[in-house]
C-alpha positions, 0 to 999 in steps of 0.5 A: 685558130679555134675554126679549125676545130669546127669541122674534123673527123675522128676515129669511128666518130667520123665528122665532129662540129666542136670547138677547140675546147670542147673538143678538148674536154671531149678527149677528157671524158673519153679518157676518164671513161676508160679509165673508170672502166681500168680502174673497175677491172682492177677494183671489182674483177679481183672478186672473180680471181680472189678465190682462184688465186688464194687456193692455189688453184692457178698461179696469178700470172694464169688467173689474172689473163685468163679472167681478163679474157672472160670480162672481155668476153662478157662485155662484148656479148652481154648485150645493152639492156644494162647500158641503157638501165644505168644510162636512163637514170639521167634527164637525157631528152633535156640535156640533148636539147642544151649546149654541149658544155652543159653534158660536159660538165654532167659527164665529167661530174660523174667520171672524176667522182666515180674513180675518185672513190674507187682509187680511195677504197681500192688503196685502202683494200676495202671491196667497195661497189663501183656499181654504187659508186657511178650510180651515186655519181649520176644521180648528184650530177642530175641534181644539180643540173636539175637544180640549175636547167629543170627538166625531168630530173632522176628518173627515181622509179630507175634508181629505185628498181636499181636500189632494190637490186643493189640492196637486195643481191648481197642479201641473196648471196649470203643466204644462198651460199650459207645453204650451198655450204650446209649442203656440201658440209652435211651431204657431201661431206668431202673432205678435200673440200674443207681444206685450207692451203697451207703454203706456195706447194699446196695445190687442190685435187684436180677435180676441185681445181677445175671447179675453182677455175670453172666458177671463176671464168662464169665469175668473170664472163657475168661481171663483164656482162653487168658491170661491164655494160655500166661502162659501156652506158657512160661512153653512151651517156658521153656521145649523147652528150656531146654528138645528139644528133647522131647518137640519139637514135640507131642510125641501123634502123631506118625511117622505113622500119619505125614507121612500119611499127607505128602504123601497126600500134595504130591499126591495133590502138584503132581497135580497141579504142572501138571496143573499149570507150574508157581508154579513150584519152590515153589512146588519143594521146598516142595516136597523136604522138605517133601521127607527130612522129610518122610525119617527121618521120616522112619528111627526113630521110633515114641519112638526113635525120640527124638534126631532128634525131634527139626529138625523135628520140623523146617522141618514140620514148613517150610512144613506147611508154604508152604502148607499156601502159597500154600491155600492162593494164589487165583491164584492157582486153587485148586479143593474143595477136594484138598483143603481140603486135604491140610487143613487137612494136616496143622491141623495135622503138627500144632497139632505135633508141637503147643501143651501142656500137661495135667499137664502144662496146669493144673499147670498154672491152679491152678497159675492163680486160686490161684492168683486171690484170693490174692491181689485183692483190689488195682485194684479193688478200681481203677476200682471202684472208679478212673476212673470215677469222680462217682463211678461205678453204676450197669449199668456201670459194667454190660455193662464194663464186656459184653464188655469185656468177647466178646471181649477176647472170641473172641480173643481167638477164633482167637488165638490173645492175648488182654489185659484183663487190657485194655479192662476192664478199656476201657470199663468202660470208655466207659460208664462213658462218655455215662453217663455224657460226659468226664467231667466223667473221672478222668483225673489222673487215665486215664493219669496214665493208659495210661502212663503204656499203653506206657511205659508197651511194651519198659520198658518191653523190655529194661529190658528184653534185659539188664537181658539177657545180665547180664546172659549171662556173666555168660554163 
């Protein structure tokens, strides 16, 4: 009966040449995705209400909708430059090119070790990166499928600049919110601001409120923008996988547009190549791989090119990456205009192959929204109550979550994932020894919190890298 999965059509998906089993196992990843998504809404989101909720300055059943909304929000406009980061860590071109069992068994490698160590820190109120988490995950289920097919690998100049991010981030958090809160207790010196609710009844001025409520809605909106995006790359990371040919390359732009593109980057290749004889071979190669592709191109309509779709793919990866040789070599003498049309031929490569549809970036949307209206408050007490030896006055919470929504606004901008985690409780800490030295830290909690910070990453990959080999025994 297996042939009558072989031709189906699905929601948004449309046609889907499967079989009975892996269209099954499709269905799986697709539901750990969204379910990695819900658990990140309830495991990371809880830093953007933590604050908010503790000094009483909504009640929980306000706070909670009111930041799922602004996740909801922060995913749906945040673009996909952070999507695509997260999503090029992996060895994509040789993957598309294998069955789809092989990306099967990579995908659910990283979902179920993902969720695995989020659900793990989570009961046990520890606030752990799930930025951390996935990234380790992809990185152990490249390794072993490098280990059993080669190709690329980790692409570790990625995972290096997304490490630096992730290290450095916590860093800038509590050292800016240290400043903030020298700032507040010495120039300002209100204090209304200083104050620790005591009780139910104890509310904050309502100036101080509305800065509460303000920086938790930035809070929120930036996490959805960034960690948000992370769910919206593995849904990516899971069509690529099982449906290459249609998801390698945005079907939006046609054959006309890339095409037009190319034949600028080569009019200006031409050029300089005239000028300047030293860059000769990388010129050549290029231009070589750019006649390769026009002629692909010319011979597969934009609606008929989904069987050549993956290669393509690859082809204009590699025209981009020599064109970015090309602009960031000081010693090629590039003319403004040239320059220019070089950029612009990049901008339009990337945005044929690093893109999402409406109904991904929607689906991860609502996860992360709905998410963050369950099982909040085990974080929230930890940030609250824990890492401080006081608990967490109007001040703190304020400067923590500025600290922390520039911070992941910027990131974002960059296209650089940060961990929300991290930041928040870096930030906080921050402004518990501005207040009272580090005699004010509790030393459990930061040991516990640095402990996950340690072991989040090899953990994550370890178990990642043993799932992908017990599903390949199945293969």
């Amino acid at each position: 009966m297996s042939y009558l999965f072989n031709a189906i059509t699905l929601p948004f998906i449309g046609e889907a040449d499967l079989s009975g089993p892996v269209l099954l196992i499709f269905f799986i990843c697709l539901l750990a995705v969204i379910g990695f998504e819900f658990v990140n809404g309830f495991h990371d989101t809880a830093n953007a209400v933590a604050t908010v909720i503790y000094t009483k300055a909504l009640k929980p059943v306000l706070a909670i909708p009111w930041s799922g909304f602004w996740n909801f929000l922060g995913v749906f406009l945040g673009g996909v430059t952070v999507a695509m980061g997260i999503l090029k860590l992996v060895p994509l071109n040789t993957l598309m090119a294998l069955p789809v069992q092989i990306g099967a068994c990579l995908v659910l490698a990283v979902l179920l070790a993902s969720i695995i160590w989020n659900l793990g820190t989570w009961f046990l109120g520890i606030p752990c990166s799930s930025s951390h988490t996935m990234i380790g995950a992809m990185i152990g289920a490249s390794l072993g499928f490098t280990w059993y097919y080669g190709g690329s690998g980790v692409n570790w100049k990625q995972a290096e600049e997304i490490g630096l991010s992730l290290i450095i981030s916590p860093i800038i958090g509590f050292g800016a919110a240290a400043l903030l809160m020298y700032f507040l207790k010495h120039i300002i010196k209100s204090k209304s601001l200083f104050h620790i609710p005591q009780g139910d009844n104890d509310r904050p001025p309502i100036h101080i409120r509305l800065l509460l409520i303000t920086t938790c809605t930035l809070v929120s909106f930036f996490h959805g923008s960034n960690d948000g995006q992370k769910g919206v790359g593995l849904l990516m990371l899971i069509l690529i996988a099982f449906f290459p040919a249609k998801y390698a390359l945005n079907p939006a732009i046609s054959n006309h547009k890339i095409s037009s593109a190319l034949n600028e980057t080569e009019n200006v290749l031409t050029k300089i190549k005239k000028a300047d004889k030293s860059k000769t071979a990388l010129f050549l190669k290029i231009e070589k791989s750019i006649a390769e592709t026009k002629t692909e191109l010319a011979a597969t309509p934009s609606a008929g090119r989904k069987k050549q779709s993956f290669k393509l793919r690859q082809k204009l990866e590699n025209i981009n990456d020599g064109i970015n040789e090309v602009l960031n070599d000081k010693k090629t003498n590039l003319a403004k205009n040239d320059k220019q049309i070089l950029t612009d031929a990049t901008k339009d490569i990337v945005k044929t192959t690093d893109f999402a549809p409406i109904w991904v970036i929607a689906t991860i949307s609502l996860s992360l929204g709905i998410g963050t209206m369950v099982g909040w408050k085990r974080i929230v007490v930890t940030i609250g109550e824990k890492i401080g030896n006081e608990h967490l006055n109007y001040a703190q919470g304020a400067t923590s979550e500025i600290v922390a929504a520039s911070t992941i606004g910027l990131s974002t901008g960059f296209g650089l994932p940060v961990s929300t985690t991290h930041v928040l409780s870096s930030g906080i800490a921050g402004g518990m020894v501005a207040s009272g030295g580090k005699k004010n830290l509790n030393n459990k909690t930061i040991k516990n919190i640095a402990l996950a910070w340690v072991l989040t990453l090899p953990v994550a990959t370890l178990l990642s890298l043993l799932l992908f080999m017990l599903f390949h025994l199945f293969v």
